[in-house]
C-alpha positions in Angstrom: 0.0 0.0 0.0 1.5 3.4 -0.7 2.7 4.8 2.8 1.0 7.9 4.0 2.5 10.6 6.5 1.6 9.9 10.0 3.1 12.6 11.0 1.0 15.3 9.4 -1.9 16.2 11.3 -4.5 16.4 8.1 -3.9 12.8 7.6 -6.3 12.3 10.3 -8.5 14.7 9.3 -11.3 12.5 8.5 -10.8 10.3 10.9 -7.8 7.3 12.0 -6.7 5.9 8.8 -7.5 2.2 9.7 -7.4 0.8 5.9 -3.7 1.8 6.3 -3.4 0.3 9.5 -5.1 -2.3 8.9 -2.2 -3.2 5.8 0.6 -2.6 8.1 -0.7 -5.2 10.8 -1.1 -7.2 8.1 2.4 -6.9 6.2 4.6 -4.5 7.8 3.4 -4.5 11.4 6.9 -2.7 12.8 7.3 -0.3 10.0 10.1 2.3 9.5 8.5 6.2 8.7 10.6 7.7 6.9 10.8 11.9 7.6 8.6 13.8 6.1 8.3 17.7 5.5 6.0 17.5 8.4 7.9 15.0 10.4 9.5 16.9 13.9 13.1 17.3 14.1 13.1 16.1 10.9 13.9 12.6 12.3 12.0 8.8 10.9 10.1 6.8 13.8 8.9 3.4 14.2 5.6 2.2 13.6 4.4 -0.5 15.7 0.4 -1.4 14.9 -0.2 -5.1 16.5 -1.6 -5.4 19.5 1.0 -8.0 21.1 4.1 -5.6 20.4 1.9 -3.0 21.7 1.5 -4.5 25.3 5.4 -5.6 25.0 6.1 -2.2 24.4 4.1 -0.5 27.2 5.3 -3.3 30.0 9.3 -2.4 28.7 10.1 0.9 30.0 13.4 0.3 30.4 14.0 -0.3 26.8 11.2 2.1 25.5 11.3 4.7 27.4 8.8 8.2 27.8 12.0 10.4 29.7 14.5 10.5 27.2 12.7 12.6 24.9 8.9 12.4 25.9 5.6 10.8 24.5 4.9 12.6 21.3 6.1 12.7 17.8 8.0 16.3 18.8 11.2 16.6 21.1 9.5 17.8 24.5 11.0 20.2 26.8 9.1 18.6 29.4 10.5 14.9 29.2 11.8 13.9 32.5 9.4 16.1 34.3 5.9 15.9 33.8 4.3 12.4 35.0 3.3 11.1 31.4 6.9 11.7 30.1 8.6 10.1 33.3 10.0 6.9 33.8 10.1 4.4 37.2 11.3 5.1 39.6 10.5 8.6 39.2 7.0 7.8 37.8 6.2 6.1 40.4 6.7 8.9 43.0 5.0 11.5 40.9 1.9 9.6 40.3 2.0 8.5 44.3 0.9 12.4 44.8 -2.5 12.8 43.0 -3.5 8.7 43.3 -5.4 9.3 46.0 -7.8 12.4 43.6 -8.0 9.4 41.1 -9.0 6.0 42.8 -12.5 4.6 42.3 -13.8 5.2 45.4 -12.6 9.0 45.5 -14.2 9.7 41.7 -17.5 7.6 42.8 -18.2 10.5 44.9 -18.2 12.6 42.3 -21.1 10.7 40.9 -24.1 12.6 42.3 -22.7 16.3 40.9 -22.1 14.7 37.5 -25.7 13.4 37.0 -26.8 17.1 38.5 -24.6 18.8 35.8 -25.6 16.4 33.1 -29.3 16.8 33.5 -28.7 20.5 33.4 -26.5 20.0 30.4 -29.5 18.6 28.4 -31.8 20.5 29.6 -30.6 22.7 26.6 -31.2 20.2 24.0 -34.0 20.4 22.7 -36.3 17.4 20.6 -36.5 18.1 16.8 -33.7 21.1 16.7 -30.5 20.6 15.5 -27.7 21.4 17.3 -24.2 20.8 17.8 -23.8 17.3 20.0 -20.0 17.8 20.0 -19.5 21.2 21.7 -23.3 21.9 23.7 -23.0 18.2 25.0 -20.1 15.9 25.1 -17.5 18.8 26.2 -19.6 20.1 28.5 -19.3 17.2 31.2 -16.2 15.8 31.2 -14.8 20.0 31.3 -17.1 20.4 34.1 -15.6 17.3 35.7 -12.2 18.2 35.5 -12.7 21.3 36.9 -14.3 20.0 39.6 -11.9 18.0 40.4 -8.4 20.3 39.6 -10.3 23.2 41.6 -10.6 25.3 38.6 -13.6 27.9 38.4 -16.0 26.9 36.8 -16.3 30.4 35.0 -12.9 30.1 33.4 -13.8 26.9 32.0 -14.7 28.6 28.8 -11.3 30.2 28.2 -9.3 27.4 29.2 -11.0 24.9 26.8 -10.5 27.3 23.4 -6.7 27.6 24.4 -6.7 23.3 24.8 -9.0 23.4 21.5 -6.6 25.9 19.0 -3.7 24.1 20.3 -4.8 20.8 19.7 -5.5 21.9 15.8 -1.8 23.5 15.6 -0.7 20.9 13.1 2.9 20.9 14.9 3.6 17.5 15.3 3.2 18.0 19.0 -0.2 17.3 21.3 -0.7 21.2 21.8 0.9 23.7 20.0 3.6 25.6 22.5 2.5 28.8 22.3 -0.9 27.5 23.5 0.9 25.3 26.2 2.5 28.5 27.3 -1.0 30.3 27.8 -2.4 27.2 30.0 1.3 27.3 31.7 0.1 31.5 32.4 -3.2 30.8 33.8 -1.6 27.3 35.8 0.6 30.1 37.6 -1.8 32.1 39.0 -3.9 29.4 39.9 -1.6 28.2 41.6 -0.6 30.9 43.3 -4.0 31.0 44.5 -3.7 27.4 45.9 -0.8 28.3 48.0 -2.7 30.8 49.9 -6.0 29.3 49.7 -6.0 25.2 49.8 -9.2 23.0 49.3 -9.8 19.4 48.7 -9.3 19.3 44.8 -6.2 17.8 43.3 -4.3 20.9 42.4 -4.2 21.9 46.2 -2.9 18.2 47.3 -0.4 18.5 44.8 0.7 21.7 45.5 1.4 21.2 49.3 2.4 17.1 48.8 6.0 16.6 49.9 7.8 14.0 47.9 9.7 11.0 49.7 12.9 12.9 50.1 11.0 15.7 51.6 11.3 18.3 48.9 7.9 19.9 47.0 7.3 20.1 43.2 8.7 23.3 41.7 7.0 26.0 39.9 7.9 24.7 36.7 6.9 20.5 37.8 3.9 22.3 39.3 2.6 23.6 35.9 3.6 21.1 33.9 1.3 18.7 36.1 -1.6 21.1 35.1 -0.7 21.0 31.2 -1.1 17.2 31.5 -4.4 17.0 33.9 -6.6 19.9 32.3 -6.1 19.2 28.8 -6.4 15.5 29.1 -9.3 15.5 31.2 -11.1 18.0 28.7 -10.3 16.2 25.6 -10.4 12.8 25.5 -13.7 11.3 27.5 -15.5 14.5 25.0 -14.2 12.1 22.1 -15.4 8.8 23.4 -18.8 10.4 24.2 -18.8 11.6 21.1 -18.0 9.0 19.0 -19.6 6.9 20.7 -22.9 8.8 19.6 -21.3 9.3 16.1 -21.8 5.5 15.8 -25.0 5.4 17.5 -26.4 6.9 14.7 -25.0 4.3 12.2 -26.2 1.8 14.4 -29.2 2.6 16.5 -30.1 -0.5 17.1 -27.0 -0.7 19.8 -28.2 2.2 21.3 -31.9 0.7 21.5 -30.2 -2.5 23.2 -28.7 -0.4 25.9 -31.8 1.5 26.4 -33.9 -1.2 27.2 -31.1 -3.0 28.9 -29.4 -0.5 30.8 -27.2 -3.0 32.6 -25.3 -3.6 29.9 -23.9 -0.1 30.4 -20.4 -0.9 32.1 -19.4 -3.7 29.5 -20.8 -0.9 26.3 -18.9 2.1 27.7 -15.1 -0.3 27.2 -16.2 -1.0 23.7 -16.9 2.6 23.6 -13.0 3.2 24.5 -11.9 0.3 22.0 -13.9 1.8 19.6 -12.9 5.7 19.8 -9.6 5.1 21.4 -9.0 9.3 22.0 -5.6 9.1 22.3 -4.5 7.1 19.1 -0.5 6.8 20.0 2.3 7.3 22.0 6.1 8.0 21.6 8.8 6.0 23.6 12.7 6.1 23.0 14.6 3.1 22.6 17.3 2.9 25.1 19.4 0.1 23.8 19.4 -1.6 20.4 16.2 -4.2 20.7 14.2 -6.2 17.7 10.7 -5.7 17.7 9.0 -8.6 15.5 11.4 -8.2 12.2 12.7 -5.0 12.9 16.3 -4.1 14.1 15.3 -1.0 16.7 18.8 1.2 17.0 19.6 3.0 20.3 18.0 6.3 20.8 15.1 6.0 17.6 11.8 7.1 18.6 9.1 4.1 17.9 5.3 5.0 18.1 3.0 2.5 19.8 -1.0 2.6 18.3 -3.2 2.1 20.9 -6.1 2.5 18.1 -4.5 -0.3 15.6 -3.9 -2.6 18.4 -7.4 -2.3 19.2 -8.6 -3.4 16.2 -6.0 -5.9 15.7 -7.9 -8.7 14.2 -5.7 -11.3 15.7 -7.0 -10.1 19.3 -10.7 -9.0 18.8 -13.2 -11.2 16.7 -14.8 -9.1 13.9 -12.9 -6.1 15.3 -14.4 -3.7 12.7 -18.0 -4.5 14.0 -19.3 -1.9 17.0 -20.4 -4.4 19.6 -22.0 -2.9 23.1 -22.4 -6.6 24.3 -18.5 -7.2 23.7 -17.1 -9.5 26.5 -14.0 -9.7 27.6 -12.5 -7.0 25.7 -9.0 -6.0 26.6 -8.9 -3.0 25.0 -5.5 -0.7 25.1 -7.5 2.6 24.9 -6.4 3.9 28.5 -2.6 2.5 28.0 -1.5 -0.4 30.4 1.4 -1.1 33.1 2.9 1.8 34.6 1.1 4.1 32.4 -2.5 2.8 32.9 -4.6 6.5 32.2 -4.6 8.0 35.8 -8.2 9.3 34.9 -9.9 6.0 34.0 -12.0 6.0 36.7 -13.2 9.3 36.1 -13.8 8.7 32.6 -15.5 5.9 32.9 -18.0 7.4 35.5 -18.7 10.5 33.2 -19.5 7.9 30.1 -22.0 6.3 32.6 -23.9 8.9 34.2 -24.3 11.0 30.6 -25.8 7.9 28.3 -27.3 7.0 31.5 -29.2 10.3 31.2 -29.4 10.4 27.4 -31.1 7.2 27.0 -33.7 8.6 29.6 -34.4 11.6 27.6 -34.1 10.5 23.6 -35.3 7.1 21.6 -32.4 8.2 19.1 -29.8 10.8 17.2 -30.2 11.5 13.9 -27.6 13.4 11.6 -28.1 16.9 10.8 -24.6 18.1 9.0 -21.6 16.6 8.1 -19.1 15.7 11.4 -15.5 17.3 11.3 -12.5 16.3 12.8 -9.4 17.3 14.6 -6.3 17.5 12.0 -4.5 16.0 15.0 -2.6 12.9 14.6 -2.5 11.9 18.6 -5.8 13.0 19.8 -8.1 11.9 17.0 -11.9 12.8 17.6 -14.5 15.1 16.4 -14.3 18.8 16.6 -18.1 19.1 15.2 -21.3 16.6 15.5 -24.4 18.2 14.2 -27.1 15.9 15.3 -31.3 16.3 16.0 -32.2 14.1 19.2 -35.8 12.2 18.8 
């Protein structure tokens, strides 16, 4: 097949390229990229698209590793600092300090004020209008929710989210254009600031007061890049998963009948949901000695991408793993990473999906299309930027 540029952000902007993937699992499942005009640093990468090299790649961090140069296709200033970018034993410590925000038990308590904020959220939808699922609906929550739990205002929310939204759409080669990471890093500053002075119970405030094992305290600089990770991830990718999730609802109402009338099936639909959208389609690791992957000679110090949205559709793992199944069971999806980099907001995620179809499938019998869908020109956080629909 002839190779396209996975490093170029409008490759993806119709979607994840899956007929390409779907070639390279097949024939050339570690495949060398060569640079591109678009590629960062002007440097090839490693293509890895099966499942099983996937999960041997995310359970090696010693050989593949998120510090030497960080997690996306661009160099990062911030590898060996912020917690996605870090490796054990120093990963370990970081994520030690917001766990406790993050554990089931902590986000289930959450659960009352989501279903409040969701019913108010669709309390603007109205039957038989068309509107705009994407932004009125399924960014509303999970932006809500991470606010919530970061102890952000909830009045800044808007301001925050088009900084996170025109970065994303960059085209850089990195998850958020810098000068848009610098603008979060401004307003993390002053936030934080404020939680110096002025703790509470959200995560920002633990974080900020946390000592470490050796005594010492984050810095400024660890401090905000902690908030570049948390806000934007919390903002973006569970909006994706909602809705794509409803995206393909519409293709297939019949699954979102099912779960109407069954609502128990809920839990097991909202991890085919994940499989299905998988919001954060890749990752970047560093190879930290020379290593072969499957056919492939890895050489010391390449980068080597890892596709959490390939290797859930690997067909080898996942029967008919083109067919959107809400009754899937088991499905051990990659779409929130795995090992020591199992998504810290999982939980979280999880509990917005259930309490928002929870309380769509109490209001509306179905979505219907009403424009077409657009999506991000963003090759790691692929999902809709628009979803006209009319709810029946």
């Amino acid at each position: 097949m002839e190779p396209i540029d996975l490093s170029y952000g409008r490759t993806f902007g119709n979607g994840f390229p899956h007929e390409f993937f779907t070639w390279l699992r097949a024939d050339e499942p570690v495949w060398w990229h060569e640079p591109t005009e678009h590629t960062p640093e002007g440097e090839g990468f490693w293509v890895v698209s099966r499942y099983a090299d996937v999960v041997a790649m995310f359970k090696d961090g010693a050989t593949f590793s998120s510090a030497v140069a960080g997690t996306a296709l661009a160099d990062s200033n911030a590898a060996g600092i912020v917690l996605n970018q870090t490796d054990d034993p120093q990963h370990r410590t970081l994520r030690a300090l917001v766990n406790k925000g993050f554990t089931p038990r902590m986000i289930g308590r959450l659960e009352d004020d989501l279903r409040i904020r969701a019913r108010q959220i669709l309390d603007g939808v109205t039957v038989g209008e068309p509107f705009d699922f994407l932004t009125d609906v399924a960014r509303e929550l999970p932006l809500q929710a991470i606010c919530s739990v970061l102890g952000v205002p909830q009045e800044d929310r808007a301001e925050l989210v088009e900084i996170v939204d025109r970065g994303v759409a960059g085209e850089t080669g990195e998850v958020i254009a810098m000068e848009y990471v610098r603008q979060l890093s401004a307003y993390a500053r002053k936030l934080l600031a404020e939680k110096r002075q002025n703790p509470s119970d959200d995560i920002l405030s633990v974080i900020v007061h946390a000592s470490l094992e050796d005594g010492s305290r984050l810095d400024d600089r660890e401090l905000r890049a902690f908030f570049n990770l948390l806000f934007p991830a919390g903002a973006e990718t569970t909006r994706s998963a909602i809705g794509g999730a409803v995206l393909q609802f519409v293709a297939e109402p019949d699954q979102y009948r099912l779960l109407r009338e069954e609502p128990d099936r809920l839990k097991v639909a909202i991890e085919e949901i994940v499989r299905w959208t998988s919001p954060s389609v890749y990752k970047r690791r560093t190879a930290t000695r020379d290593v072969q992957l499957g056919n492939a000679e890895i050489r010391e110090g390449q980068r080597v991408t890892l596709w959490e949205m390939s290797a859930n559709r690997d067909e080898h793992v996942f029967d008919e793993p083109f067919r959107f199944d809400v009754t899937r069971d088991p499905n051990p999806h990659v779409g929130f990473g795995l090992g020591t980099h199992f998504c810290l907001g999982a939980s979280l995620a999880r509990l917005e999906m259930k309490v928002m179809f929870e309380e769509l499938f109490e209001r509306f019998e179905r979505f219907e299309l009403a424009g077409e869908p657009r999506w991000t020109n963003n090759n790691r956080l692929v999902g809709l930027t628009k979803l006209p629909v009319v709810a029946r």
